[in-house]
C-alpha positions in Angstrom: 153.3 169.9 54.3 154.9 166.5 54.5 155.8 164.7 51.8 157.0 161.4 53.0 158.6 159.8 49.6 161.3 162.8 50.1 161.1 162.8 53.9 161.9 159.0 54.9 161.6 160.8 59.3 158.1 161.7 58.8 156.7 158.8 60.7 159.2 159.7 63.5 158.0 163.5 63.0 154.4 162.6 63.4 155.6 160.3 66.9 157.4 163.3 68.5 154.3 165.4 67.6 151.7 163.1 69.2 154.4 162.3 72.1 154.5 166.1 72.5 150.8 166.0 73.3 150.2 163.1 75.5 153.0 165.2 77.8 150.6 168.5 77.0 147.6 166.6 77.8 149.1 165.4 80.6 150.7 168.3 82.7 148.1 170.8 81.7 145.8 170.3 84.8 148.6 171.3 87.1 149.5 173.8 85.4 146.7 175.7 85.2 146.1 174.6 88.6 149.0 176.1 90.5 148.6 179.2 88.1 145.3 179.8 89.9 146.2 179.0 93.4 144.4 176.2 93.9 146.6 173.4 93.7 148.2 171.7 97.0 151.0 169.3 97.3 151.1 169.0 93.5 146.9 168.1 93.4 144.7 170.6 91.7 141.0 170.8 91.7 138.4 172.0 89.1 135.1 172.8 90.4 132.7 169.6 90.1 135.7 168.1 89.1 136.5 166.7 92.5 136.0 163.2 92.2 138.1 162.9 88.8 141.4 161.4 89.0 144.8 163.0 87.9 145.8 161.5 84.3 149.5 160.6 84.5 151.1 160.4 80.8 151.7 156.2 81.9 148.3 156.2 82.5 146.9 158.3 79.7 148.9 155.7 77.2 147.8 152.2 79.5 144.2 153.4 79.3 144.6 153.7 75.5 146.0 150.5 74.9 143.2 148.7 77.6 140.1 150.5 75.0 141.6 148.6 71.8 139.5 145.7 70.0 142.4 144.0 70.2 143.5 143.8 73.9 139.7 143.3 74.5 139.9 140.1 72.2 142.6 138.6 73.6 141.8 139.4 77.5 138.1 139.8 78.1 136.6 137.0 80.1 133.0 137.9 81.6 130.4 136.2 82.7 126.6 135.7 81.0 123.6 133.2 80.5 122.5 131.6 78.0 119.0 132.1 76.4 117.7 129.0 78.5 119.0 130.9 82.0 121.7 128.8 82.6 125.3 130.6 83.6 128.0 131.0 81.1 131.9 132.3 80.7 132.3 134.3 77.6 136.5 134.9 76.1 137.1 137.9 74.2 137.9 135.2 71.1 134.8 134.0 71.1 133.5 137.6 70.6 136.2 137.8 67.8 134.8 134.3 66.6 131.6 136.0 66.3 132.9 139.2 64.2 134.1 136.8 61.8 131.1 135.1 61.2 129.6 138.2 60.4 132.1 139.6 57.8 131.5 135.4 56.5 127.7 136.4 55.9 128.4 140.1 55.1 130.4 138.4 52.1 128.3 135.6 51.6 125.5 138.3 50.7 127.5 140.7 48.9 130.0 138.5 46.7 128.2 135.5 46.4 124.6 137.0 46.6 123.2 135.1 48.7 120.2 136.8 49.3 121.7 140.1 50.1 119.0 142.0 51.1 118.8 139.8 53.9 122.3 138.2 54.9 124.0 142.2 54.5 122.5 143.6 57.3 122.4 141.0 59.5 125.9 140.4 58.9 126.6 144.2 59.7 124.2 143.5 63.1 126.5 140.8 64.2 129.8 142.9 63.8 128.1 145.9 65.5 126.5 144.0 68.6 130.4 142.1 69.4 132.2 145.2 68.8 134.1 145.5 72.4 132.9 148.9 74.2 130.3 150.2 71.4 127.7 148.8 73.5 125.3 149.3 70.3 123.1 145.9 71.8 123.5 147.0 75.3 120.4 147.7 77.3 118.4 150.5 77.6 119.7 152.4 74.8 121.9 150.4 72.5 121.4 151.3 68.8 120.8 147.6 68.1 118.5 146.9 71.3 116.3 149.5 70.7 115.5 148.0 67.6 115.2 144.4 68.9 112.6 145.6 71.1 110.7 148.3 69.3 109.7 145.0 66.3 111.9 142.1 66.5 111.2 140.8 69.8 107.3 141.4 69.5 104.9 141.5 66.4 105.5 144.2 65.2 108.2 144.0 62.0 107.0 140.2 61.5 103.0 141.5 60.9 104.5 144.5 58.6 106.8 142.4 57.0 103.5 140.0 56.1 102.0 143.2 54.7 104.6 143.4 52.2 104.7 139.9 51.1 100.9 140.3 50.4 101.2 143.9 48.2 104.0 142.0 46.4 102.1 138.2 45.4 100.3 137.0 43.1 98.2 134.3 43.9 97.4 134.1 40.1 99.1 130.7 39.7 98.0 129.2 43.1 93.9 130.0 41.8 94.6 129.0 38.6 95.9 125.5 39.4 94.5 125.1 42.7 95.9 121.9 43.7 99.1 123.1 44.0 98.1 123.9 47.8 98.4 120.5 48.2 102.4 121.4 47.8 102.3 123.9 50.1 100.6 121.8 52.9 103.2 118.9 52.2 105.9 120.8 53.5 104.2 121.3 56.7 105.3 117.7 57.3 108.7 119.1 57.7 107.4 121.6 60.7 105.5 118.7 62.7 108.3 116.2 61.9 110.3 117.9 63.7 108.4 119.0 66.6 108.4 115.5 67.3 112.2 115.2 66.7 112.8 118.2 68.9 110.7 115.9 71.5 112.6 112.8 71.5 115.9 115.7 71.5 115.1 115.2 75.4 116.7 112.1 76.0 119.6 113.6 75.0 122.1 114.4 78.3 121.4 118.1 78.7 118.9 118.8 76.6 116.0 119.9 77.4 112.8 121.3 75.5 109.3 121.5 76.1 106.3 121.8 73.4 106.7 125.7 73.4 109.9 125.3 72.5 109.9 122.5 70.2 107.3 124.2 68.0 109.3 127.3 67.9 112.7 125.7 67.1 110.5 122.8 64.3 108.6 126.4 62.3 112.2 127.0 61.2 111.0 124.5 58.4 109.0 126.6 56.5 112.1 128.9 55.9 109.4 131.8 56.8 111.2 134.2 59.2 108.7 136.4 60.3 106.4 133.6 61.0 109.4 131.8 63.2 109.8 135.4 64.7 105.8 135.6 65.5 105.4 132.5 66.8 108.9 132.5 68.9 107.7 135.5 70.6 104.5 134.2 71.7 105.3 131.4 72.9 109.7 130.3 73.7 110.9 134.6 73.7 113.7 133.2 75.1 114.8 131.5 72.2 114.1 133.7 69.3 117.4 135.0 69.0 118.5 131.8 67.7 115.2 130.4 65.6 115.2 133.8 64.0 119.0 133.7 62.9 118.4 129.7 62.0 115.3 130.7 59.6 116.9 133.7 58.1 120.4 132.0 57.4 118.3 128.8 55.7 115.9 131.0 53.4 119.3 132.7 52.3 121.0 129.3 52.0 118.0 128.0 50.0 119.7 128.4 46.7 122.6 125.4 48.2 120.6 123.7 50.5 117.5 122.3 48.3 118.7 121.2 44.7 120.8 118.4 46.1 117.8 117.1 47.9 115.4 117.6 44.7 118.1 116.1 42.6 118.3 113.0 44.8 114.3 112.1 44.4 113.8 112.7 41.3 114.8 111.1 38.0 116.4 113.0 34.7 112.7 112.4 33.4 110.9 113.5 35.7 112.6 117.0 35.7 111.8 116.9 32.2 108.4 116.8 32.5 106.6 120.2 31.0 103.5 121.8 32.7 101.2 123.7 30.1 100.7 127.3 30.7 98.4 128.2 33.1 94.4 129.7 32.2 94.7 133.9 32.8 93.1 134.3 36.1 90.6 137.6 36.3 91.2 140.4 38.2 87.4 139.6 40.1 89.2 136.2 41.0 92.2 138.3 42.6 90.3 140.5 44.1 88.1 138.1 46.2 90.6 135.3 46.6 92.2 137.4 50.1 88.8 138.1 51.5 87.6 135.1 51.2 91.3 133.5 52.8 90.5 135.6 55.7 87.3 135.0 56.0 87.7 131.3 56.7 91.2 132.4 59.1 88.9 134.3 61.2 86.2 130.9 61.2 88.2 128.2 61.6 91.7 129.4 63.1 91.7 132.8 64.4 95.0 132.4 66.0 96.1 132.5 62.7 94.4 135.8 61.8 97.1 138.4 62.6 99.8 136.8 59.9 97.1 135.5 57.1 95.2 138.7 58.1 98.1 141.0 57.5 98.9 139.2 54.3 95.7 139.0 52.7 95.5 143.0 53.7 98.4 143.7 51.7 97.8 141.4 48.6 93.9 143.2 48.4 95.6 146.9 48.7 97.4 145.5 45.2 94.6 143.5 43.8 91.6 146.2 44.5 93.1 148.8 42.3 92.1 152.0 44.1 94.9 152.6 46.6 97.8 152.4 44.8 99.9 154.6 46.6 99.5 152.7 49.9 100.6 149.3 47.9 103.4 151.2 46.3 104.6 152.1 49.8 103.9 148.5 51.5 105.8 146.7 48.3 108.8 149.3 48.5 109.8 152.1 51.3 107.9 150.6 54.0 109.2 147.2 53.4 112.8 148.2 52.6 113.0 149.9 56.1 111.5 147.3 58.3 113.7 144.8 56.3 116.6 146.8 57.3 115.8 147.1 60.6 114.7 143.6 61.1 117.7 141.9 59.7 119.9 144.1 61.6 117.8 143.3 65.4 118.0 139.6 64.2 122.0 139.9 63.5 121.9 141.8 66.8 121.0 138.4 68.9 124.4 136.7 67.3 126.1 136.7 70.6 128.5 134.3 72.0 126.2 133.3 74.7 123.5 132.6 72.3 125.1 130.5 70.1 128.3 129.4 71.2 126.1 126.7 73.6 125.1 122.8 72.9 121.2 123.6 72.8 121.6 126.4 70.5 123.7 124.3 68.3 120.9 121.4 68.2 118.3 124.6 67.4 120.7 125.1 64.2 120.8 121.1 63.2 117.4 120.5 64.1 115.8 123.8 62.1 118.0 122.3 59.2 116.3 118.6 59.4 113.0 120.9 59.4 113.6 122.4 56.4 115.3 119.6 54.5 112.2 117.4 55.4 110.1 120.1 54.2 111.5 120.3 50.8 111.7 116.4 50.4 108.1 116.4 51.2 107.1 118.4 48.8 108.6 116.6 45.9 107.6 113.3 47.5 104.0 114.6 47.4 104.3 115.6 43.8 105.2 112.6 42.5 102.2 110.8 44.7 99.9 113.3 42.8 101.2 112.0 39.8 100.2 108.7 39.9 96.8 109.8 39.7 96.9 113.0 37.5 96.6 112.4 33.9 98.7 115.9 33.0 101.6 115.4 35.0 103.3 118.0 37.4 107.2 118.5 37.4 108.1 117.3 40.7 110.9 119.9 41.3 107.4 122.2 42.0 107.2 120.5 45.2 110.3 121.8 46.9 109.0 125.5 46.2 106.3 124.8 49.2 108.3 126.3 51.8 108.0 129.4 52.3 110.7 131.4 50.8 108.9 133.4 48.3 110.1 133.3 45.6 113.6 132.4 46.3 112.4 129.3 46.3 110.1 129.4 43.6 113.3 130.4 41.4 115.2 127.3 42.6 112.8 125.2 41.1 113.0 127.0 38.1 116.6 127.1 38.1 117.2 123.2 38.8 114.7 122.6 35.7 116.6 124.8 33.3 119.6 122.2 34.0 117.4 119.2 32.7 115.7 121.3 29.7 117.0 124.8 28.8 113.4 125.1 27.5 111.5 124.1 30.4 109.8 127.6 32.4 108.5 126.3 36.0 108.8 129.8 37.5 105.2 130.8 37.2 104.1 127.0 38.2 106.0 127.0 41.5 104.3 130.0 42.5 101.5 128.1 42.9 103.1 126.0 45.7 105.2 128.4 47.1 102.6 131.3 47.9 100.3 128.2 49.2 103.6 127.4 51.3 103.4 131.2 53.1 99.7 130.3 53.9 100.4 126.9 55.4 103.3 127.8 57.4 101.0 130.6 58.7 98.6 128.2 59.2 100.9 126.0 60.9 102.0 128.7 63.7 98.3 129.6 64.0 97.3 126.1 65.5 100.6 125.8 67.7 99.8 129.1 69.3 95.8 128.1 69.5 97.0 124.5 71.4 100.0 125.8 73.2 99.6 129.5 73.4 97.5 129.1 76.7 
């Protein structure tokens, strides 16, 4: 055995050996071919081996330095679309551009923990699907697009990930102070704001969107990603690689993005403001609450049904008591494994082509304006509601109306700690942000009844 602190030629040791081998490797065909009669003028044939060429040892070492990452970085040039059709030259650096962006989010998840259980694995799905020669997002049997179209491109994770949601909310605080909804509908103003913002994006040179597209690009604001996934697939699939990526980076990026804006309209006393604790809210209450939900979906907005439907299926498996195994599986293995493989289709779509393109870029600014708006709404709201209300509601409970549950929620929480160590909003910005799920839901319900056709 080597030991290379007493044995400073090791290194050239291990080079002869492997030098010794490529030479092997490279004159054993012959070999055995003219020791078997069967080789001619120096050429040797192996049955159903005809059509393979001879490996000389400058080949053998070429062709090994043509597979590396690295020469494919720095030489690759080929040609794709973009998701809107149109032609497009992709360079091996901007493949490399993309691997780096996705060790950025793999670390933004696992050092800064930023919402790791999402930003991990999509991180790891971007490395994986620009990895030069894997293929793993290649079609028909790439790792990665397997799983894009087995749930991601369809309804499939979205509706199951809607099941989980429901087995793991309670809509305790939403029934006990019911106009908290009102919260949660506000920050639908930051979804149809932008749909007309995404409009008036036409008369930009080169841009070009129509409604379908505009309503899939303006959901991003209710920082709900399998909503923006459902709705994207119904009605703009060509863009859903790059809604989905916008909603799921913002909902991870909630934690940065909102307390400036909640800071900036409010004032030091109203953060101050303390709610009282809420009435306890009966199990009978809980129970009925989801069936009754639905029951107005299927009435009044049935395109709606298949994401409040879903939702309100998993919330009354909890609530009902009597299939607790089933909510035990929705609330942990089942969701843990479709959030795995749903963060790592949507990191799948992170492609040069995707991304790297001026309409994709406006996607990313516009689903930002969308969910800024959104979150300004919803404080704006709360303090209209207080002019009115003789107990007063901590405005900082209207940003937690989108629908990142309960990252959100916590933000609220977190930004009213700063103005009174002593002042608990977690429970009341439930309220809004489990009425925030339903709206958004809501919300991609009526696009797809008005547009869907």
């Amino acid at each position: 055995m080597l030991n290379h602190k007493k044995d400073p030629a090791w290194v050239t040791k291990i080079c002869l050996v492997l030098v010794v081998g490529a030479l092997v490797f490279s004159f054993m065909p012959r070999a055995l071919a003219q020791a078997s009669g069967t080789g001619n003028s120096g050429e040797y044939k192996i049955p159903g081996s005809e059509g393979i060429p001879n490996i000389s040892f400058g080949s053998f070492i070429r062709n090994i330095g043509e597979t590396t990452g690295l020469f494919a970085f720095i030489t690759n040039v080929t040609e794709k679309t973009t998701p809107a059709g149109a032609p497009i030259t992709i360079f091996g650096w901007q493949e490399l551009l993309m691997v780096a962006v996705g060790f950025l989010i793999v670390y933004l998840g696992a050092v800064k923990g930023f919402e790791p259980l999402l930003l991990i694995p999509i991180g790891f799905g971007t490395i994986f699907v620009n990895i030069p020669f894997a293929g793993m997002g290649d079609p028909p049997h790439g790792f990665l697009h397997i799983i894009y179209e087995t749930g991601v491109g369809n309804e499939f994770f979205p509706l199951i990930i809607f099941m989980g949601i429901g087995a793991m909310t309670d809509f305790g605080p939403l029934i006990a102070n019911p106009k908290t909804a009102l919260l949660g509908a506000a920050a639908q103003f930051g979804v149809f704001g932008t749909l007309f913002g995404i409009s008036l994006a036409n008369f930009i040179p080169g841009v070009h969107f129509n409604l379908k597209e505009a309503c899939s690009v303006a959901i991003i604001g209710g920082a709900d990603g399998p909503t923006t996934i459902y709705i994207a697939a119904q009605l703009a699939p060509h863009l859903l690689a790059t809604v989905a990526v916008a909603a799921y980076s913002y909902m991870a990026l909630v934690p940065i993005i909102q307390p400036p804006i909640m800071r900036a309209l409010t004032s030091q006393q109203e953060r101050l403001i303390k709610m009282k604790q809420l009435r306890p809210v009966s199990t009978v209450e809980k129970i009925f609450f989801p069936m009754v939900v639905f029951i107005l979906t299927i009435l009044l907005i049935p395109a709606a049904a298949p994401l409040i439907g879903c939702l309100m299926f998993g919330n009354f498996i909890r609530m009902c008591g009597v299939v607790e195994r089933l909510s035990k599986t929705l609330q942990n293995e089942l969701m843990n494994i479709v959030s795995i493989f749903l963060s790592l289709g949507v990191g799948s779509q992170m492609t040069p082509e995707k991304f790297l393109n001026p309409s994709s870029l406006i996607i990313v600014v516009m689903g930002l304006v969308a969910f800024a708006i959104a979150t300004a709404a919803g404080v704006l709201v709360a303090k209209f509601m207080n002019v009115f209300l003789k107990e007063k509601i901590n405005p900082l409970i209207g940003s937690a109306g989108v629908s990142a549950v309960p990252m959100a929620a916590r933000v609220s929480n977190k930004v009213g700690l700063e103005a009174d160590p002593g002042n608990f909003l977690i429970m009341h910005a439930m309220g809004p942000n489990v009425a925030g799920v339903i709206g958004t839901a809501i919300a991609a319900g009526v696009m797809i009844a008005v547009y869907g056709g």
